[in-house]
Backbone bond lengths (Angstrom), bond angles and torsions (degrees), N, CA, C in turn:
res aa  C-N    CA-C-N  psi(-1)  N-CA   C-N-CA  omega(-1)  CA-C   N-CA-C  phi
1 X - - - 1.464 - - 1.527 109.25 -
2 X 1.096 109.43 141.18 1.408 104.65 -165.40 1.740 100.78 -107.29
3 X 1.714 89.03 137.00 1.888 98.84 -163.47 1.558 105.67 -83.02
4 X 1.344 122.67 142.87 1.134 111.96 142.87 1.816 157.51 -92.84
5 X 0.967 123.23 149.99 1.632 133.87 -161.61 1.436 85.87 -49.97
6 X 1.472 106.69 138.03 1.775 108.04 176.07 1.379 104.69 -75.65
7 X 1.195 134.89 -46.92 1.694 110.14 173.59 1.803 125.26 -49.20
8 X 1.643 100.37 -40.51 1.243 102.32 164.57 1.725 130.97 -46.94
9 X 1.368 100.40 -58.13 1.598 108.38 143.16 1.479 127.37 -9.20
10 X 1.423 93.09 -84.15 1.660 118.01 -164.22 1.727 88.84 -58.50
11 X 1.239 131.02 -93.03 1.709 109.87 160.34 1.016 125.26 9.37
12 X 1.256 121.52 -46.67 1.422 110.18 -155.17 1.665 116.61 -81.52
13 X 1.683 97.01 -48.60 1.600 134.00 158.90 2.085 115.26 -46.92
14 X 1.734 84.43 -38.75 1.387 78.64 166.84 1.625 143.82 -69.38
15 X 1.380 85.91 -19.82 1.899 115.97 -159.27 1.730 88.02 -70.63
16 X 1.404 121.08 142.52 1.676 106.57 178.89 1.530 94.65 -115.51
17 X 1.429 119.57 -0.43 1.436 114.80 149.74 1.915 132.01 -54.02
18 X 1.663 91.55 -32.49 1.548 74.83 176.07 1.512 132.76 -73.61
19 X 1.263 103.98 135.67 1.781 115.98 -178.96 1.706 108.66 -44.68
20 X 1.445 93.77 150.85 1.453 101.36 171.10 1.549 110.43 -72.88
21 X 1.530 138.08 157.64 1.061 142.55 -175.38 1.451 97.34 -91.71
22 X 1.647 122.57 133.92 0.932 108.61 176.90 1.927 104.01 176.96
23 X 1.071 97.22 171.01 1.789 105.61 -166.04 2.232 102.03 -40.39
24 X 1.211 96.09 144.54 1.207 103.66 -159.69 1.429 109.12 -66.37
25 X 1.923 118.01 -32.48 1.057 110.83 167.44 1.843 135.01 -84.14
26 X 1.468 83.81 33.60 1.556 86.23 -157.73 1.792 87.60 -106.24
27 X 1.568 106.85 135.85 1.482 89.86 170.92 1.522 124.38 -78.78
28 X 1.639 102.85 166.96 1.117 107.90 -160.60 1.601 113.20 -81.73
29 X 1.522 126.29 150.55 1.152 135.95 -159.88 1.323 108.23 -116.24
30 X 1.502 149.38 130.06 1.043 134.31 164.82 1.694 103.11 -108.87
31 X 1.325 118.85 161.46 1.657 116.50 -175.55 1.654 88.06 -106.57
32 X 1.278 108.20 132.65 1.853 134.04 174.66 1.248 89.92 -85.39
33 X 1.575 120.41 -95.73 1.257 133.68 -158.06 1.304 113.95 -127.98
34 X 1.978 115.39 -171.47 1.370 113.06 161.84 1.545 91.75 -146.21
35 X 1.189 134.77 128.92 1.242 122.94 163.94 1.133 132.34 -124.01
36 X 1.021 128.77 132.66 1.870 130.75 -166.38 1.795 107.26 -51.11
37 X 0.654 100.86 143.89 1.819 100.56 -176.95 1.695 107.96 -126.46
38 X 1.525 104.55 -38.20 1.690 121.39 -159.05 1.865 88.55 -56.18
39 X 1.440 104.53 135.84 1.178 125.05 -168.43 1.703 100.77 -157.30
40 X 1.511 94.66 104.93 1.758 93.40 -176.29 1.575 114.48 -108.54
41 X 1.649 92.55 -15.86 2.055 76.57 162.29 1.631 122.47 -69.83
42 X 1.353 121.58 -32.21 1.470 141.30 147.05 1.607 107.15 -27.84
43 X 1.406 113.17 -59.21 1.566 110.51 -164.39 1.588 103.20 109.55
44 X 1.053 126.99 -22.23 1.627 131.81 178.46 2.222 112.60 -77.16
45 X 1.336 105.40 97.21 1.036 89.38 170.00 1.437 103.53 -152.29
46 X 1.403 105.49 -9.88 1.932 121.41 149.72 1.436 123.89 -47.99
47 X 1.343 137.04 -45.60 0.977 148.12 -158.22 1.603 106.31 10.93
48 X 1.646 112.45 117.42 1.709 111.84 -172.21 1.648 98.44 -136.86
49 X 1.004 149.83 14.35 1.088 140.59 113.75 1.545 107.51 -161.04
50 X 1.633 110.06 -155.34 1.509 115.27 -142.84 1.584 90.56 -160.12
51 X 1.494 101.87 154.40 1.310 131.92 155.67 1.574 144.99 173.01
52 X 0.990 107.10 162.31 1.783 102.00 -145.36 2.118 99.52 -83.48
53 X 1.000 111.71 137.15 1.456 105.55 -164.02 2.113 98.28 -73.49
54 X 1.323 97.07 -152.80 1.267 113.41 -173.94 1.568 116.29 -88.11
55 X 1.275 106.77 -33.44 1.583 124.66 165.02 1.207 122.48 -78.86
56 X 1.487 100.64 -4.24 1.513 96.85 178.94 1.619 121.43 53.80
57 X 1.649 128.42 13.46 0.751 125.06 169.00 1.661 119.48 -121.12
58 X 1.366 109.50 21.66 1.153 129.06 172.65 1.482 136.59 -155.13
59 X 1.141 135.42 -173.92 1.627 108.15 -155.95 2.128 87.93 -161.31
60 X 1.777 99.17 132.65 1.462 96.83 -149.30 2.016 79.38 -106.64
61 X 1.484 127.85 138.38 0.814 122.16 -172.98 1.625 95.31 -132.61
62 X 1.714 108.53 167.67 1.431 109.52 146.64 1.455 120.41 -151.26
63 X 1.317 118.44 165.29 1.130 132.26 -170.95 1.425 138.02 -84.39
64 X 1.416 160.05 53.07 1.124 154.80 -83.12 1.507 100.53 -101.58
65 X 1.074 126.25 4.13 1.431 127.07 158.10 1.325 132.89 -118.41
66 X 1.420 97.42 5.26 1.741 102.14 -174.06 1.628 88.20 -126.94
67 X 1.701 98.43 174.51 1.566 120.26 -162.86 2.023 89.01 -121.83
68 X 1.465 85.92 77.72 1.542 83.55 172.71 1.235 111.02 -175.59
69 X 1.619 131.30 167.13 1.358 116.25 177.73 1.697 88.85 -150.95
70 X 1.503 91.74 130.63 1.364 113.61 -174.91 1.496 119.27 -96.43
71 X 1.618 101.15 170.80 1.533 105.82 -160.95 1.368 79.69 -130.33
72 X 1.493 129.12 141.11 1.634 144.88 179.56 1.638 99.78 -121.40
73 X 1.314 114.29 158.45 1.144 126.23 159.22 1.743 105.45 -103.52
74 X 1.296 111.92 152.48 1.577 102.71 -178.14 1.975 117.70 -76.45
75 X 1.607 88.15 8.78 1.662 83.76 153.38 1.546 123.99 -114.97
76 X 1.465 109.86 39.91 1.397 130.77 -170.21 1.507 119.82 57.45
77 X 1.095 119.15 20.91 1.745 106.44 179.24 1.525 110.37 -104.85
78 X 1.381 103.84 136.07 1.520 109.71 174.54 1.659 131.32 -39.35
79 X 1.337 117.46 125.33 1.790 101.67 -169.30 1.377 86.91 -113.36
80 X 1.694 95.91 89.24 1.912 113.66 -166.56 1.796 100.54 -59.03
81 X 1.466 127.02 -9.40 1.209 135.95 -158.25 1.289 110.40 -73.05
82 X 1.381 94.81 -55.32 1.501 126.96 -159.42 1.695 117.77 -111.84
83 X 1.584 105.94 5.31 1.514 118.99 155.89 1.276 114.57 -77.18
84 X 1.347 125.02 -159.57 1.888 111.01 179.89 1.439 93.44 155.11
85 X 1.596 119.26 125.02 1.251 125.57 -166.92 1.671 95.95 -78.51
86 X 1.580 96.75 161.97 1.740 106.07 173.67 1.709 101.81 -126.72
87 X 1.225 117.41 -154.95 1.462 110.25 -161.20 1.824 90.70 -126.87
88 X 0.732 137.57 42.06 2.002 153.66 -154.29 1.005 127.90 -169.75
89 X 1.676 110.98 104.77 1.418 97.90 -179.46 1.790 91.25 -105.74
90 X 1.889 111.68 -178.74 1.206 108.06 178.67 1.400 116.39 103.33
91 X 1.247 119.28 2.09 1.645 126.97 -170.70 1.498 98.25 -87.88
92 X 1.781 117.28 127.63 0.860 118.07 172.88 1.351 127.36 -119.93
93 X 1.380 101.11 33.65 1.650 117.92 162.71 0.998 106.87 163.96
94 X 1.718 113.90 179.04 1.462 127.76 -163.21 1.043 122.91 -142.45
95 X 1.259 129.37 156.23 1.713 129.94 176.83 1.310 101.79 -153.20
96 X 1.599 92.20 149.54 2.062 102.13 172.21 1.503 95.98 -113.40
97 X 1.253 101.13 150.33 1.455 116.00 -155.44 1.577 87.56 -119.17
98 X 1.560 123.55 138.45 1.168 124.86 167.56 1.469 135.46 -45.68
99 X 1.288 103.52 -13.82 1.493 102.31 177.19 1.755 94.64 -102.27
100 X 1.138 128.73 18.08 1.780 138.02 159.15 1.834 91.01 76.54
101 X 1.279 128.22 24.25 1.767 118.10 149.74 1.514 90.90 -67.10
102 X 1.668 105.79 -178.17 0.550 119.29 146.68 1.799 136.92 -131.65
103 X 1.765 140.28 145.83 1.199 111.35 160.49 0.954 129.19 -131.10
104 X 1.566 123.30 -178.50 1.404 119.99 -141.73 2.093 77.98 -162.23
105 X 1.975 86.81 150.88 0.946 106.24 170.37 1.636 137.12 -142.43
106 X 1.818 111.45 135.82 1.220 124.81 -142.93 1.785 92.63 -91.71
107 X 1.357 104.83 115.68 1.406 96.70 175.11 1.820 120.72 -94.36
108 X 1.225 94.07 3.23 1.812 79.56 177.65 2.131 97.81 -77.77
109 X 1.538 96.59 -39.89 1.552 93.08 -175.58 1.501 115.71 -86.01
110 X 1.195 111.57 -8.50 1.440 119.07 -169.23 1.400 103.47 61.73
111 X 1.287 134.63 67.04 1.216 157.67 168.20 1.543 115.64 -88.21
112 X 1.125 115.38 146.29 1.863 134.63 162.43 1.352 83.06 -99.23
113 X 1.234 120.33 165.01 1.403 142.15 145.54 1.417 112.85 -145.57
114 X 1.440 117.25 138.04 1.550 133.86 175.52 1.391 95.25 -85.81
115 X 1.692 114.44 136.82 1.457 107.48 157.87 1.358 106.73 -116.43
116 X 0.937 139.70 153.56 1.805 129.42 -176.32 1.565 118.12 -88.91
117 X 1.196 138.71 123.78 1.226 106.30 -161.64 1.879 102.60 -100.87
118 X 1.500 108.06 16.98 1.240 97.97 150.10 1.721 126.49 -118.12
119 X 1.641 107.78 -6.70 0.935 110.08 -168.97 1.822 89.14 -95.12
120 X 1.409 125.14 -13.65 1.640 118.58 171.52 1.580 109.60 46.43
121 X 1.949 105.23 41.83 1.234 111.96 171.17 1.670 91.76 -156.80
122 X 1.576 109.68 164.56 1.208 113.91 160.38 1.624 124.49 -66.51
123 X 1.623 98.93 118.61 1.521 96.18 159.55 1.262 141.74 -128.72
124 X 1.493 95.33 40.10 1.499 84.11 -169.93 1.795 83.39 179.48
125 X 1.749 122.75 142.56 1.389 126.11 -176.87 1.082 122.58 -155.79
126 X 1.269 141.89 83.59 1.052 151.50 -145.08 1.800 110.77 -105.44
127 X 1.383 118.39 122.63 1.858 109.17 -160.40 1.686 79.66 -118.04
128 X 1.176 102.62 160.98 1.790 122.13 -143.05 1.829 79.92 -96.89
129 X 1.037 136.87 -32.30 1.558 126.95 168.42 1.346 124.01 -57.95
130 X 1.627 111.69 -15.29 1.259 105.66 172.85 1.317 133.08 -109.07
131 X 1.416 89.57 17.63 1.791 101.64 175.27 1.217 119.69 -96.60
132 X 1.308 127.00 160.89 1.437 122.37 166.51 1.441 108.48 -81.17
133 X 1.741 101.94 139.49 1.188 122.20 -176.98 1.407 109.28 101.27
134 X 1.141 122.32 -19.85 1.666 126.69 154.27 1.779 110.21 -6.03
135 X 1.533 106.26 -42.95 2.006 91.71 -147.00 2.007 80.18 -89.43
136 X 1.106 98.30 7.15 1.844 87.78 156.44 1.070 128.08 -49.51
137 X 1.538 108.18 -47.71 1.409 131.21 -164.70 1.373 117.00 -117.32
138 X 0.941 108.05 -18.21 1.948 135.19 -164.66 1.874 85.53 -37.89
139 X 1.406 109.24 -85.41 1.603 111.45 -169.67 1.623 124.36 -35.29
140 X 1.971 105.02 -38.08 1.259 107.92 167.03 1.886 135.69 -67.06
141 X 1.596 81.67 -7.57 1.929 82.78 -176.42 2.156 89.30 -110.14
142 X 1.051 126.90 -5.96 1.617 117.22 -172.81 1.184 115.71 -67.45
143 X 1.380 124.68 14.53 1.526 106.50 -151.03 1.746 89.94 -139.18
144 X 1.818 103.40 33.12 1.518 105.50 156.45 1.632 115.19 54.04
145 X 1.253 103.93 -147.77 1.506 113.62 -163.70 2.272 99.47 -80.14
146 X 1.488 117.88 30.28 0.887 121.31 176.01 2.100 121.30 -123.08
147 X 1.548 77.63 -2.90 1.162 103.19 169.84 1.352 115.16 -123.63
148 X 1.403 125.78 136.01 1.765 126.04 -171.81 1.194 98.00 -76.71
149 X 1.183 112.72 148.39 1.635 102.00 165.41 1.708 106.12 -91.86
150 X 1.641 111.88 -145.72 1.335 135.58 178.07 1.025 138.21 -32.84
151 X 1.622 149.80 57.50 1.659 122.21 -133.52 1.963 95.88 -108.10
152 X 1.230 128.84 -16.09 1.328 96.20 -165.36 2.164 72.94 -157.72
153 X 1.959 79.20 176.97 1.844 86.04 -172.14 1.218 92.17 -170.29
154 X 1.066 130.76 120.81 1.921 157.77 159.19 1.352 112.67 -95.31
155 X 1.261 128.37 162.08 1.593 145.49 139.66 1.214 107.11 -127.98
156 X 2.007 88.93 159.27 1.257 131.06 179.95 1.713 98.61 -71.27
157 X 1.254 155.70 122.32 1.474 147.08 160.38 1.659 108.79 -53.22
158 X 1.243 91.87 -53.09 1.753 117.84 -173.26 1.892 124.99 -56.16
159 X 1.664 92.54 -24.77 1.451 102.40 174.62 1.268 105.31 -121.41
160 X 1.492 128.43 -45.95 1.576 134.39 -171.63 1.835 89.23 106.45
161 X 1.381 136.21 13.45 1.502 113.67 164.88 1.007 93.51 -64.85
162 X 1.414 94.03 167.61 1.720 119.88 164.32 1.605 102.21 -135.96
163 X 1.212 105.85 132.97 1.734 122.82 -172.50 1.730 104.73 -104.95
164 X 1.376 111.17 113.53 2.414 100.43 174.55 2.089 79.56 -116.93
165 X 1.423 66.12 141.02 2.134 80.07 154.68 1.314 110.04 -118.52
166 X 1.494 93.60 151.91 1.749 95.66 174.96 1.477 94.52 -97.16
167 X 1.243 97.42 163.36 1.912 117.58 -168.87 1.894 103.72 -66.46
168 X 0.983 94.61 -43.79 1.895 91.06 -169.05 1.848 119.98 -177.29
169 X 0.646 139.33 144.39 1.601 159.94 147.81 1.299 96.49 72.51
170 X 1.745 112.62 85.53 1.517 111.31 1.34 2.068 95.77 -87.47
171 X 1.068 105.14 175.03 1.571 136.76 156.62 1.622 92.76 -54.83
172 X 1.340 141.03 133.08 1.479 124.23 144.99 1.550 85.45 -135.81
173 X 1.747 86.02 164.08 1.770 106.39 152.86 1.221 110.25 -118.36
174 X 1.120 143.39 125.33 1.695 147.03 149.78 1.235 111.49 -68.55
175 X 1.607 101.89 139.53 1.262 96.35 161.68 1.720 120.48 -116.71
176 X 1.306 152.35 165.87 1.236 131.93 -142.13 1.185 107.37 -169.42
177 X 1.278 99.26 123.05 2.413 115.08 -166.62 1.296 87.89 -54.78
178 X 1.124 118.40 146.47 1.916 137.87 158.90 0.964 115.19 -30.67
179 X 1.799 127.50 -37.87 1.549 120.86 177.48 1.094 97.06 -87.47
180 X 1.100 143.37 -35.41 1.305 116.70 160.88 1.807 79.32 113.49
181 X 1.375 121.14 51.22 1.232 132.69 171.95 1.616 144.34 -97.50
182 X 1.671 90.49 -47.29 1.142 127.23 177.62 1.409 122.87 -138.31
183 X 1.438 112.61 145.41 1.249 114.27 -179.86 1.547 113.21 -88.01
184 X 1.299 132.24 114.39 1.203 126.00 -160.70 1.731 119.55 -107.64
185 X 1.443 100.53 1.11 1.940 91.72 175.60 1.998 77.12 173.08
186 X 1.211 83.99 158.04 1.604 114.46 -166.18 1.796 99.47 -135.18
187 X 1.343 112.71 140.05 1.567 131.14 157.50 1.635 108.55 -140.50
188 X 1.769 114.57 131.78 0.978 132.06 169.40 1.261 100.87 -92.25
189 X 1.724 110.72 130.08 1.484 114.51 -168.30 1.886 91.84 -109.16
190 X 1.719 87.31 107.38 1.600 91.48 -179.43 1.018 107.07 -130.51
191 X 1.691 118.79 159.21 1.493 126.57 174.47 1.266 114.34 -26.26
192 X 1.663 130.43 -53.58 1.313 122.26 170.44 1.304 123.54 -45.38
193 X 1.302 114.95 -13.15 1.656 110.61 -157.28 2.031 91.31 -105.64
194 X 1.418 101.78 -16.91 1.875 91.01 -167.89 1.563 101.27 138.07
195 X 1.435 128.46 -16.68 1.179 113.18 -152.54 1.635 101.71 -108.39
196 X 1.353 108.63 59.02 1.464 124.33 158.46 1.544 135.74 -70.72
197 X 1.362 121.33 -177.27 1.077 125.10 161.39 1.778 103.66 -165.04
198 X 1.229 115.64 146.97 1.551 100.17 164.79 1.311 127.60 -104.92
199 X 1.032 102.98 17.72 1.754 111.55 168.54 1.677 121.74 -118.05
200 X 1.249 90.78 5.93 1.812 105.69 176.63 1.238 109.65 -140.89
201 X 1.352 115.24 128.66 1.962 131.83 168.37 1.660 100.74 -54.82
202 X 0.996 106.40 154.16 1.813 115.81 -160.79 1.508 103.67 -66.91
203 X 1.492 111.27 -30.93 1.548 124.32 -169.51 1.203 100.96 -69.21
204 X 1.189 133.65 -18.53 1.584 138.91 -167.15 1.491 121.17 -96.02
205 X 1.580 115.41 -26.25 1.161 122.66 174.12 1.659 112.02 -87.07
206 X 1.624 96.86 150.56 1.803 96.96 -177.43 1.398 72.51 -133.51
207 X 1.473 93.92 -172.17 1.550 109.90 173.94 1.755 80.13 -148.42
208 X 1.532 94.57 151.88 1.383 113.00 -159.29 1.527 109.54 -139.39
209 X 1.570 122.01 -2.52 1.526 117.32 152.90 1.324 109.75 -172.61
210 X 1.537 128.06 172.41 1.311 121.73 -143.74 2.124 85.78 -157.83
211 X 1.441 99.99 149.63 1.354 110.73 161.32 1.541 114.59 -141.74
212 X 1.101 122.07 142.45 1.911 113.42 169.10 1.404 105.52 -83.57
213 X 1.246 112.27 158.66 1.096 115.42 -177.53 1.287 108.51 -139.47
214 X 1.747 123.65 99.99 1.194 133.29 -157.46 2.004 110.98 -57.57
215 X 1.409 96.14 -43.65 1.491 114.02 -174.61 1.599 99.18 -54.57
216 X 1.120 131.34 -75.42 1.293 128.71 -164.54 1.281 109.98 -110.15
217 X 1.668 128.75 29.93 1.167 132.58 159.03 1.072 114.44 17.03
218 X 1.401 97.40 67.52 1.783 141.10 165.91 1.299 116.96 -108.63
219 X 1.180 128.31 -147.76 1.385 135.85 -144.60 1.535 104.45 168.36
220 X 1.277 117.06 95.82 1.825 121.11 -175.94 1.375 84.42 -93.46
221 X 1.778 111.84 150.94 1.234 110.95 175.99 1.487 98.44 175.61
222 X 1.666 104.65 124.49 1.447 129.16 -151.94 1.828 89.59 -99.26
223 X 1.249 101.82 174.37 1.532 131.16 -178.85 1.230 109.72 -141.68
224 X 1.031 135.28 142.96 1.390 122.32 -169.17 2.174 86.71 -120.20
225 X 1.307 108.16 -45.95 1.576 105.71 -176.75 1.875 102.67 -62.65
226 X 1.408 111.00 -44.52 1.364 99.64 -168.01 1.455 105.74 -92.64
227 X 0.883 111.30 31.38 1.874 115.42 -174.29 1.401 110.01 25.06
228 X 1.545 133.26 41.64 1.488 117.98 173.12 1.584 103.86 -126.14
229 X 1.060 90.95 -176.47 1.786 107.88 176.90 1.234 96.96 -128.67
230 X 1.836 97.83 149.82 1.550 116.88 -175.00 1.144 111.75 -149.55
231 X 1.662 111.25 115.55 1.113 126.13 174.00 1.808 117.21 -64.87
232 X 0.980 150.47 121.83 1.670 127.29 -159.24 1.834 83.01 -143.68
233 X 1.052 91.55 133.24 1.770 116.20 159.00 1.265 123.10 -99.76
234 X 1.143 130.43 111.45 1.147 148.48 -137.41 2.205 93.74 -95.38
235 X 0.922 117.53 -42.56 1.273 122.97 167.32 1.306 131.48 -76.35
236 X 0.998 115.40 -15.85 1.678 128.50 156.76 1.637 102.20 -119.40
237 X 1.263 131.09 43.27 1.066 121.44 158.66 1.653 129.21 13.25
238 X 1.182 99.86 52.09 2.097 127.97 -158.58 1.582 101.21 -134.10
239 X 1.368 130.63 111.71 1.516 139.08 133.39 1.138 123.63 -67.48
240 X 1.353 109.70 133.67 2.148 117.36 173.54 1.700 89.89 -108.72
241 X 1.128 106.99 168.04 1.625 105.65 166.74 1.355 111.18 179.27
242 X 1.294 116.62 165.28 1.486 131.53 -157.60 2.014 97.75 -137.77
243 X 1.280 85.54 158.21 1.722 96.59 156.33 1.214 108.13 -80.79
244 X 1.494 95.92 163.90 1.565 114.76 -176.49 1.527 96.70 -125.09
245 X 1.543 98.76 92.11 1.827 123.20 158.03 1.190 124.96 -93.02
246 X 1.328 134.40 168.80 1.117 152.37 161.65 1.396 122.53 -139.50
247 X 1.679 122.77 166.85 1.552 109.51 -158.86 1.557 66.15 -130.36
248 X 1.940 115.53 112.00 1.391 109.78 162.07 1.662 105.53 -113.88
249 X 1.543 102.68 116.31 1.218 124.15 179.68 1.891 116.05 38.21
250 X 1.458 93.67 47.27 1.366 117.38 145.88 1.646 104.81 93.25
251 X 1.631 98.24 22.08 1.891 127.52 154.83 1.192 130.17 -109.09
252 X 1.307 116.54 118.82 1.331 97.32 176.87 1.432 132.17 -83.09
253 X 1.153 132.34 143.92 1.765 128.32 -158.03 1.465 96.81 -136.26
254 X 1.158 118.01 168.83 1.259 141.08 -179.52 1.953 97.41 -98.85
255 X 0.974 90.26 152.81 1.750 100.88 -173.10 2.102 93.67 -95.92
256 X 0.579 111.73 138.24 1.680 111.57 175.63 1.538 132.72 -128.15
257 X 1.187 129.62 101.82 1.443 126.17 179.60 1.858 89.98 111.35
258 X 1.047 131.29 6.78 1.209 100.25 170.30 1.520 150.26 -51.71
259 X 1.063 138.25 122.77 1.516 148.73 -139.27 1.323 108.78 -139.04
260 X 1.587 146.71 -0.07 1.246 126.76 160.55 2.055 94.72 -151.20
261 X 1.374 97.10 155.46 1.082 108.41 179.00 1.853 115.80 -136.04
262 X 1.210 128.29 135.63 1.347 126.18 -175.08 1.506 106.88 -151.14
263 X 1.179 87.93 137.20 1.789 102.71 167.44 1.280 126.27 -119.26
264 X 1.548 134.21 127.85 1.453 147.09 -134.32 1.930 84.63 -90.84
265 X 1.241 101.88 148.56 2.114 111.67 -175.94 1.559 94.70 -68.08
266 X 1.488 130.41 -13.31 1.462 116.81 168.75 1.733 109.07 -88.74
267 X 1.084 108.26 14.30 1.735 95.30 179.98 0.877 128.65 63.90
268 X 2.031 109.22 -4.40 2.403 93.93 179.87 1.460 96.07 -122.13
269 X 1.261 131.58 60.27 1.409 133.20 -175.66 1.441 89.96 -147.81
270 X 1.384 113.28 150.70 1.625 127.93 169.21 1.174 101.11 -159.95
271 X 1.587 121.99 110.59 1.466 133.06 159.09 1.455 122.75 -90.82
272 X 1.158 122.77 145.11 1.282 125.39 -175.07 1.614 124.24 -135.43
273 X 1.113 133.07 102.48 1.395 112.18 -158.30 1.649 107.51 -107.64
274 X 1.523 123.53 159.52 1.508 107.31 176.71 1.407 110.11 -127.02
275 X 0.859 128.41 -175.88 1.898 144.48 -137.33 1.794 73.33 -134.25
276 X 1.382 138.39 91.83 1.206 118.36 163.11 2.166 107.07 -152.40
277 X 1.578 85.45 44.47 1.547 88.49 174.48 1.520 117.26 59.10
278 X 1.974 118.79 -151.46 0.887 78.66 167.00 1.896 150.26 -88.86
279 X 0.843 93.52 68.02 2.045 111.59 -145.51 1.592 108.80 -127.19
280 X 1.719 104.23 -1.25 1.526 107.57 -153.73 1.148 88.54 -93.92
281 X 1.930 117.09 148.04 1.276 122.40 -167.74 1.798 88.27 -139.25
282 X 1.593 86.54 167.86 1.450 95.83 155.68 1.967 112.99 -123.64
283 X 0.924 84.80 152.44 1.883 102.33 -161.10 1.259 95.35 -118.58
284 X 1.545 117.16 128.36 1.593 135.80 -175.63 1.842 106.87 -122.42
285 X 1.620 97.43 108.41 2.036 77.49 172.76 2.102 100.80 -126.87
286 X 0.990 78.20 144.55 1.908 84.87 -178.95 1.881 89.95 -67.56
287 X 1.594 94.67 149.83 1.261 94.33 -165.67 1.770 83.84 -120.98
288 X 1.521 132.03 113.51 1.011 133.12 132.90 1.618 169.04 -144.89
């Protein structure tokens, strides 16, 4: 194998164009940026998931310890204007809903929540026991503080589903009628399906947020224990996946604690935000 010159190296590590290493069918990722986001006079220094607004020129987040849901510019700064506290803390991700509400989900209750995006309050909350199709899942949420609850929640634009995963043991994805009524089909995201790691026993990995991805009607979806991303097809019930690196100032690092994941309505953007105090960033890689 032929070695390379350590400056050549150091170059190489430096470049924030180079792709992440990763399963062959998985597309390739380049890392853009990382930018600090954690903002504690705000109350934002949780960051628990993410998503890209309606303009696509901004990205709607929330905080898992504060009673608020924020508005970002896509160079991470707070648009203190157009944020607006709610009455809930504990939300561990977000979605914009085609008619521009927004929802978000409560994992101690395993909650939906409607936010209005004119009334810029909760109106509406729907807890996954009271839907039909519940005893799908019923056995996987009974087992209390031994089971994770809710960690992240996307929609389809194209149908009006809405998809929440639970955090771990088991891993699931739901999938969920437009009113937000019934639970209409279930996937356990298991080692058979893609959702590995080789440095962690299967029991150890969760996955901790999820985006659809209209273009390749996929399924982005982070891990925060196994530090990777997973592309998952929902029709072949199949994950590809990559590590989750970063090039910090011409090192490469592992991304850590990540907690929300989003993909831009053109398909070559991937944001990623992490749960890392004040340390929490958001991470941008061109997706192609």
């Amino acid at each position: 194998m032929t070695r390379l010159p350590l400056l050549a190296m150091l170059l190489l590590l430096a470049d924030p164009s180079v792709p992440l290493a990763q399963d062959r069918s998985f597309p390739t990722l380049r890392f853009v940026e990382a930018i600090r986001i954690a903002d504690r006079r705000a109350g934002m220094d949780e960051p628990s998931g993410v998503a890209v607004s309606q303009d696509a020129r901004h990205l709607w987040t929330v905080s898992d310890d504060a009673r608020a849901v924020y508005l970002l510019g896509l160079d991470g700064d707070i648009r203190r204007r157009e944020s607006f506290p709610i009455t809930e803390r504990g939300l561990e991700g977000i979605a914009v809903h085609p008619s521009g509400d927004l929802l978000a989900v409560k994992e101690e209750t395993s909650e939906i929540l409607v936010i209005g995006s004119d009334e810029r309050r909760i109106v509406d909350r729907v807890a996954l026991d009271r839907m039909l199709g519940y005893h799908l899942v019923a056995p996987e949420f009974a087992g209390g503080s031994r089971n994770r609850g809710l960690e992240g929640i996307t929609i389809d634009p194209a149908t009006g589903r809405v998809y929440v995963i639970k955090q771990s043991r088991p891993r699931l994805l739901i999938e969920i009628s437009p009113d937000l009524r019934a639970i209409t089909a279930v996937r356990e995201l298991t080692a058979g399906a893609g959702f590995t790691d080789n440095n962690r026993r299967d029991r150890k990995i969760d996955v901790s947020g999820i985006a659809y991805d209209r273009w390749r009607d996929r399924f982005w979806i982070v891990s925060d224990t196994a530090q990777r991303v997973y592309l998952y097809d929902w029709a072949r019930h199949q994950a590809v996946s990559a590590p989750l690196v970063w090039n910090d100032r011409g090192w490469r690092r592992t991304i850590e604690h990540a907690e929300g994941i989003a993909v831009d309505p053109a398909g070559d953007r991937l944001y990623i935000v992490t749960d890392d105090k004040g340390s929490s960033r958001l991470f941008v890689f061109r997706i192609e």
